[in-house]
Structure formats: structure tokens, C-alpha cells
Biotite code that builds the C-alpha atoms (Angstrom):
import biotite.structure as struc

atoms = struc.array([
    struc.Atom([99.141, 80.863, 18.167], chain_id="A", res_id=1, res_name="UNK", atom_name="CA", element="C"),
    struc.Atom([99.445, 82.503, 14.829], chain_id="A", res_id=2, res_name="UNK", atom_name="CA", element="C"),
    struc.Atom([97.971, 82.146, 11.649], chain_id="A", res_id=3, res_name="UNK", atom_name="CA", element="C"),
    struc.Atom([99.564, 82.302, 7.972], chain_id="A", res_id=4, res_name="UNK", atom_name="CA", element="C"),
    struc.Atom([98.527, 81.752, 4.406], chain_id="A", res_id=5, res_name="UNK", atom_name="CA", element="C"),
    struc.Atom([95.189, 81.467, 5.083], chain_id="A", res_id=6, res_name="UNK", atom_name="CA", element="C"),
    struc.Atom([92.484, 79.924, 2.382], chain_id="A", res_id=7, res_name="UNK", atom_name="CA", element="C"),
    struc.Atom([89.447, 78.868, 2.534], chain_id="A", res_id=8, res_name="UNK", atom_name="CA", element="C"),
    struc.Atom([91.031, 75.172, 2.552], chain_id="A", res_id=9, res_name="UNK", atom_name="CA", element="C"),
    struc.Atom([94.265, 75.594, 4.280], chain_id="A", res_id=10, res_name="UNK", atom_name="CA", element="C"),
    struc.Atom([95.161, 76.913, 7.516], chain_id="A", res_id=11, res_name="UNK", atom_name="CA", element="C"),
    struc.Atom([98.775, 76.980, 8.368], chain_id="A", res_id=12, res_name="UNK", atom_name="CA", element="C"),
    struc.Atom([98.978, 77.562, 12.543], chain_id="A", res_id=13, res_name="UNK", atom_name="CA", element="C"),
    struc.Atom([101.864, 77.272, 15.410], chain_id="A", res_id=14, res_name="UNK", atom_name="CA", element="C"),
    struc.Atom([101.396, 76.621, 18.700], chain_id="A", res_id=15, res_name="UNK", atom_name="CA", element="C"),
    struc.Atom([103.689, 77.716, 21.040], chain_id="A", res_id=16, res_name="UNK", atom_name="CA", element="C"),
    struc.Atom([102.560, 74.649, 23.110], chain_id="A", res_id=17, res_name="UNK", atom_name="CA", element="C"),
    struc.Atom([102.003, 71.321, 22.364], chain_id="A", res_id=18, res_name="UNK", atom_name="CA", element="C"),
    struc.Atom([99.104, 69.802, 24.833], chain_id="A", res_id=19, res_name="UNK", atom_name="CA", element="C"),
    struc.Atom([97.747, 66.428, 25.786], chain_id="A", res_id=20, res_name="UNK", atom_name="CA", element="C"),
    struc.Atom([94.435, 66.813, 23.671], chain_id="A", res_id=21, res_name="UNK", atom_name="CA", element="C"),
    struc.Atom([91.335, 64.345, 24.870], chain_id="A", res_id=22, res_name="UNK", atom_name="CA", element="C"),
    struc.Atom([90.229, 61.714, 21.739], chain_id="A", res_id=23, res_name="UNK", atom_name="CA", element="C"),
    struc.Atom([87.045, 63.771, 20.670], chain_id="A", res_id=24, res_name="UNK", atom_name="CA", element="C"),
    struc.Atom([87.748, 63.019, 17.619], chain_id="A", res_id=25, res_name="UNK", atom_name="CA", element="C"),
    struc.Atom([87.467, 66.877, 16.119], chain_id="A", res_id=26, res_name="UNK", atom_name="CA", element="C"),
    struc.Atom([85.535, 66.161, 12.715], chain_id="A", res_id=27, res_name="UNK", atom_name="CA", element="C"),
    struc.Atom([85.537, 70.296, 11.363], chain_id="A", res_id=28, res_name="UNK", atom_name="CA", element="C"),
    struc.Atom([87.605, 73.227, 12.294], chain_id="A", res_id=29, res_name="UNK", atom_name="CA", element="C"),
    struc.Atom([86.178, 77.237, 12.276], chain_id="A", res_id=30, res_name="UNK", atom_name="CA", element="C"),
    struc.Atom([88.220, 80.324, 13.156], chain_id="A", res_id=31, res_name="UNK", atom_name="CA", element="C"),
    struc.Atom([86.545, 83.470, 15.079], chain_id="A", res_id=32, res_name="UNK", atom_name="CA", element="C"),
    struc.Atom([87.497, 87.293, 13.572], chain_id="A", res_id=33, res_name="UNK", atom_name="CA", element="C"),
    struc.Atom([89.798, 87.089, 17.201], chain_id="A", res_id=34, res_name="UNK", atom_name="CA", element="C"),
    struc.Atom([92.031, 84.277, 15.700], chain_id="A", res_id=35, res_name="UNK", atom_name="CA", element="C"),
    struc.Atom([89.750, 81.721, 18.398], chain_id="A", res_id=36, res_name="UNK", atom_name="CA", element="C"),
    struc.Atom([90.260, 78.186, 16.468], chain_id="A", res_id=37, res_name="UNK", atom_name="CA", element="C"),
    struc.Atom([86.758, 76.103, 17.451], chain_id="A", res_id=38, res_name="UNK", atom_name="CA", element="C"),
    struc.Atom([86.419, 72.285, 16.510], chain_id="A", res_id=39, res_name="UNK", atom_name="CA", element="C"),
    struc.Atom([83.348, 70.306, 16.278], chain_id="A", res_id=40, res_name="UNK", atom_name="CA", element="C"),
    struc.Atom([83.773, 66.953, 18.530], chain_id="A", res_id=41, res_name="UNK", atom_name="CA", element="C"),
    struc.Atom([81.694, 64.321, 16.635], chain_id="A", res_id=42, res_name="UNK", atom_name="CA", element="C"),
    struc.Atom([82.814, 61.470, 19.510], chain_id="A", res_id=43, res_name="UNK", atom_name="CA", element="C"),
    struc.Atom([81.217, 63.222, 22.518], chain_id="A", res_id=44, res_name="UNK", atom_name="CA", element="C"),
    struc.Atom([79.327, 65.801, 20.974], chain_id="A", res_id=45, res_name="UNK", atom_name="CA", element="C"),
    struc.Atom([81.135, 68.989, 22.515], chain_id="A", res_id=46, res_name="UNK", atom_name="CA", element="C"),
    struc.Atom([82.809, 72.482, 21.099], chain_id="A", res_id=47, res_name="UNK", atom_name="CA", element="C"),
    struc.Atom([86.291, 72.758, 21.909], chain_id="A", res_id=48, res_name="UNK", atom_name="CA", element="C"),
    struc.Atom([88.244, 76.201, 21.622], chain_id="A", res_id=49, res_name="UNK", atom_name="CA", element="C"),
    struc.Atom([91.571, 77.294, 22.008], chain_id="A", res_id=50, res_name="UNK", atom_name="CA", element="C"),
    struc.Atom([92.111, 80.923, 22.470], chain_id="A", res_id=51, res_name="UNK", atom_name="CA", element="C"),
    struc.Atom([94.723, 83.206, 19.622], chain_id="A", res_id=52, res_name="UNK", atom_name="CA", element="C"),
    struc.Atom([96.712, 82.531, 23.034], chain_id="A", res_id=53, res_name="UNK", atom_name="CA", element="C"),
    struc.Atom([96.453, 78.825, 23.727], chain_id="A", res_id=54, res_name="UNK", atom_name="CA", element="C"),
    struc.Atom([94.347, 78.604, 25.962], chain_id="A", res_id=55, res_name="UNK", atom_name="CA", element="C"),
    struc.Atom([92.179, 75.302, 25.404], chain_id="A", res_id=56, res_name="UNK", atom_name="CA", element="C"),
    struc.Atom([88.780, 74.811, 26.723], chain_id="A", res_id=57, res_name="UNK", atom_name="CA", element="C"),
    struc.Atom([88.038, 71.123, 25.689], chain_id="A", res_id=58, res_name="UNK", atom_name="CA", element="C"),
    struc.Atom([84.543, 71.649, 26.090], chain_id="A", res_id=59, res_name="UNK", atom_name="CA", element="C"),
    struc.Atom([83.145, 74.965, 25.487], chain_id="A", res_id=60, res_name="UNK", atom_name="CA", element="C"),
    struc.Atom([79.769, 73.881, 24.382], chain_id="A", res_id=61, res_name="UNK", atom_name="CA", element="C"),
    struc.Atom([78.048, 70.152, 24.851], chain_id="A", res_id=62, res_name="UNK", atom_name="CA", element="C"),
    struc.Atom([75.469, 69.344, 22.451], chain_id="A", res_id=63, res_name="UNK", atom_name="CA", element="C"),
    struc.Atom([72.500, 66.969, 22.679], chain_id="A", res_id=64, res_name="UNK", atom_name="CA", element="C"),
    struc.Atom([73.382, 63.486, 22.984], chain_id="A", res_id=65, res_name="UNK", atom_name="CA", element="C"),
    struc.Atom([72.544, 62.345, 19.562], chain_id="A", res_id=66, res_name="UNK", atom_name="CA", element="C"),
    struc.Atom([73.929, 65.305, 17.427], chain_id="A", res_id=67, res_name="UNK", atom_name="CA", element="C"),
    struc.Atom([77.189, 64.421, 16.686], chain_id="A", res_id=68, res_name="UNK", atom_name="CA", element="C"),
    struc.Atom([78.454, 67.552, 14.800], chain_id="A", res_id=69, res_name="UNK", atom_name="CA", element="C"),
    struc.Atom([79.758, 66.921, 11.193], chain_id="A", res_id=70, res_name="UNK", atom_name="CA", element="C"),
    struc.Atom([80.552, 70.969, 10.379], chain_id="A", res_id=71, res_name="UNK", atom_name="CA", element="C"),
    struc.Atom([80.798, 74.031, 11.807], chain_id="A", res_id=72, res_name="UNK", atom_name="CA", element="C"),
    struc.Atom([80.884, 77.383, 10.923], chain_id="A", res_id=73, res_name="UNK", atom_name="CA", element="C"),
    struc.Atom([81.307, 81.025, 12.503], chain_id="A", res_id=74, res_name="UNK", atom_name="CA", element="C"),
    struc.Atom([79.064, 84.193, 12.111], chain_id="A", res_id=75, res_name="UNK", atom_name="CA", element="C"),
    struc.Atom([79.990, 87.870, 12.109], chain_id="A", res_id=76, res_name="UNK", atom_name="CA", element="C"),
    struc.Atom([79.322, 88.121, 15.809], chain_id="A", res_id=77, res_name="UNK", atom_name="CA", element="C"),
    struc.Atom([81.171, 85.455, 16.559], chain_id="A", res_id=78, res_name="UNK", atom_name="CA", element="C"),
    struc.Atom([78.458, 82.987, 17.227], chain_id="A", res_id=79, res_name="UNK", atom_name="CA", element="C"),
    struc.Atom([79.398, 79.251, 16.515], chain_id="A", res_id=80, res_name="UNK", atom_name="CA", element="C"),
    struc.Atom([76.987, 77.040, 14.483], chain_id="A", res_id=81, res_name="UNK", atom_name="CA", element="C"),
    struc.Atom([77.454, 73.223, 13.989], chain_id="A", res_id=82, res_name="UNK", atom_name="CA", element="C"),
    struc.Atom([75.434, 71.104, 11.340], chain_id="A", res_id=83, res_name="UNK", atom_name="CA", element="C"),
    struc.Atom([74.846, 67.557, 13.391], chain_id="A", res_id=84, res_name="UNK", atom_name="CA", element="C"),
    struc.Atom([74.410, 64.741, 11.180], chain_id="A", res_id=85, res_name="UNK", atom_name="CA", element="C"),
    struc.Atom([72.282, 62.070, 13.485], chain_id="A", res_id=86, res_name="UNK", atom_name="CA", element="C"),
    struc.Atom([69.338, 64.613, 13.636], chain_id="A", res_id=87, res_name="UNK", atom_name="CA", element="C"),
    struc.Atom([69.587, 67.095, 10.734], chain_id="A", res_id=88, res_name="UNK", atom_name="CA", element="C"),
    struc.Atom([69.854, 70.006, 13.329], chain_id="A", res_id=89, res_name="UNK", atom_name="CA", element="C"),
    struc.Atom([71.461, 72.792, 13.276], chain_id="A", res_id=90, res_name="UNK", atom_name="CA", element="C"),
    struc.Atom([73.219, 74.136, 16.721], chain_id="A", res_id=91, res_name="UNK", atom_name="CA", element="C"),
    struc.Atom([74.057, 77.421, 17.993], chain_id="A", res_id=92, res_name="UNK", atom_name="CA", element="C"),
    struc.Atom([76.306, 78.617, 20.138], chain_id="A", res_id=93, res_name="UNK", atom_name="CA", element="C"),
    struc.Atom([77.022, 82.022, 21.263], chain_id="A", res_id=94, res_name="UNK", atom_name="CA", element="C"),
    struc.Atom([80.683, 83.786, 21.899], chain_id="A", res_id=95, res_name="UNK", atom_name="CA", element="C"),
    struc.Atom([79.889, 83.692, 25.372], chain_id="A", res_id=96, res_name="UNK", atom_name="CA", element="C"),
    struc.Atom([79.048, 79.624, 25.266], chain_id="A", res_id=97, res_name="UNK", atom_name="CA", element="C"),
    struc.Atom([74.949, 80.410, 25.221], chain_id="A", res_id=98, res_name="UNK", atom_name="CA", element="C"),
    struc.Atom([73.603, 77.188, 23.676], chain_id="A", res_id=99, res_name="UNK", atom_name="CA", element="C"),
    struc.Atom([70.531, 76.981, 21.655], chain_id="A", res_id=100, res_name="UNK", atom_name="CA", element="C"),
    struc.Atom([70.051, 73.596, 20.645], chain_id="A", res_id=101, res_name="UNK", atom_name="CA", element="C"),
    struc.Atom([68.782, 72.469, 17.896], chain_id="A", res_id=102, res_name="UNK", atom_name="CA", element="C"),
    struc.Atom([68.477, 76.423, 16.670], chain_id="A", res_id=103, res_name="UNK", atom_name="CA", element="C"),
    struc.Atom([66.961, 74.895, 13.410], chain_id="A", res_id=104, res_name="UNK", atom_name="CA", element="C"),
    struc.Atom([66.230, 71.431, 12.086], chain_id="A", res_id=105, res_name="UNK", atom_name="CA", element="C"),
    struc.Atom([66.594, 70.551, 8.431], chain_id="A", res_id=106, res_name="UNK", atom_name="CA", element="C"),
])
């Protein structure tokens, strides 16, 4: 996969493979500092991530069952935070799929 023109709006990828993706119905889309591309699933409440060389892991975190994640967002170290709109939490994740959920509720 690679990665031009980048904005904070507009992400311009390639994959050099088109898969058979699962309807999770990906709501927001975050990108690691190693090019990892992470989206949250608001349909089954999951993380799904496919690697700078496409590999996909369909679900590489499952939230609670209520959450469904409306945003997500990526720290310094890589850890992978979701905003979930049916409970005003706030999920965590870390880059080794650690799951702290909810990490904080709003």
C-alpha cells in the first residue's frame, strides 16, 4: 500500500490487492506513524487493520456490544482510540490489540 498527498481530509492510497472486505460498515479511518490504515466498524463494533503491506485483519479489536464506534483516532505510540456513540465512551486499544474498554466515558 502506499500513501500520497496526504491532508488532514484526504488520503489518496493503492492497494496492490483488491480483497473481499466483510459489510462492517467502516464509519472513520486513522493511519499509524508505520503507514497501518485502522477503521472503526460501527455495524459489529470491531477494529479492522490492514498492514503498509496488505495484510488485513478484519477484526483486530472487538468492542463492547453497545459501542458502536463513530471516530477514531491514533496516538504517538501507536495506540488506537475510538469515540462510541451509543455510550459516550471512549475505547482504547493498544498496537499490540490490548483492549481497555471503555478507557473513559464522557
Amino acid at each position: 500500500m502506499t500513501f500520497s498527498g496526504l491532508t488532514s481530509m484526504v488520503i489518496a492510497a493503492t492497494l496492490t490487492t483488491v480483497p473481499s472486505i466483510p459489510s462492517y460498515d467502516p464509519y472513520a479511518i486513522a493511519i499509524d506513524s508505520n503507514n497501518n490504515v485502522y477503521t472503526a466498524n460501527r455495524n459489529n463494533n470491531t477494529i479492522s487493520k490492514v498492514t503498509s503491506t496488505d495484510v488485513i485483519t478484519y477484526t483486530f479489536a472487538t468492542l463492547n456490544s453497545n459501542d458502536k464506534p463513530y471516530g477514531i483516532a491514533i496516538d504517538s505510540n501507536n495506540n488506537v482510540y475510538t469515540a462510541n456513540y451509543n455510550n459516550s465512551t471512549i475505547s482504547k486499544v493498544t498496537s499490540s490489540g490490548v483492549l481497555t474498554d471503555p478507557w473513559a466515558t464522557l
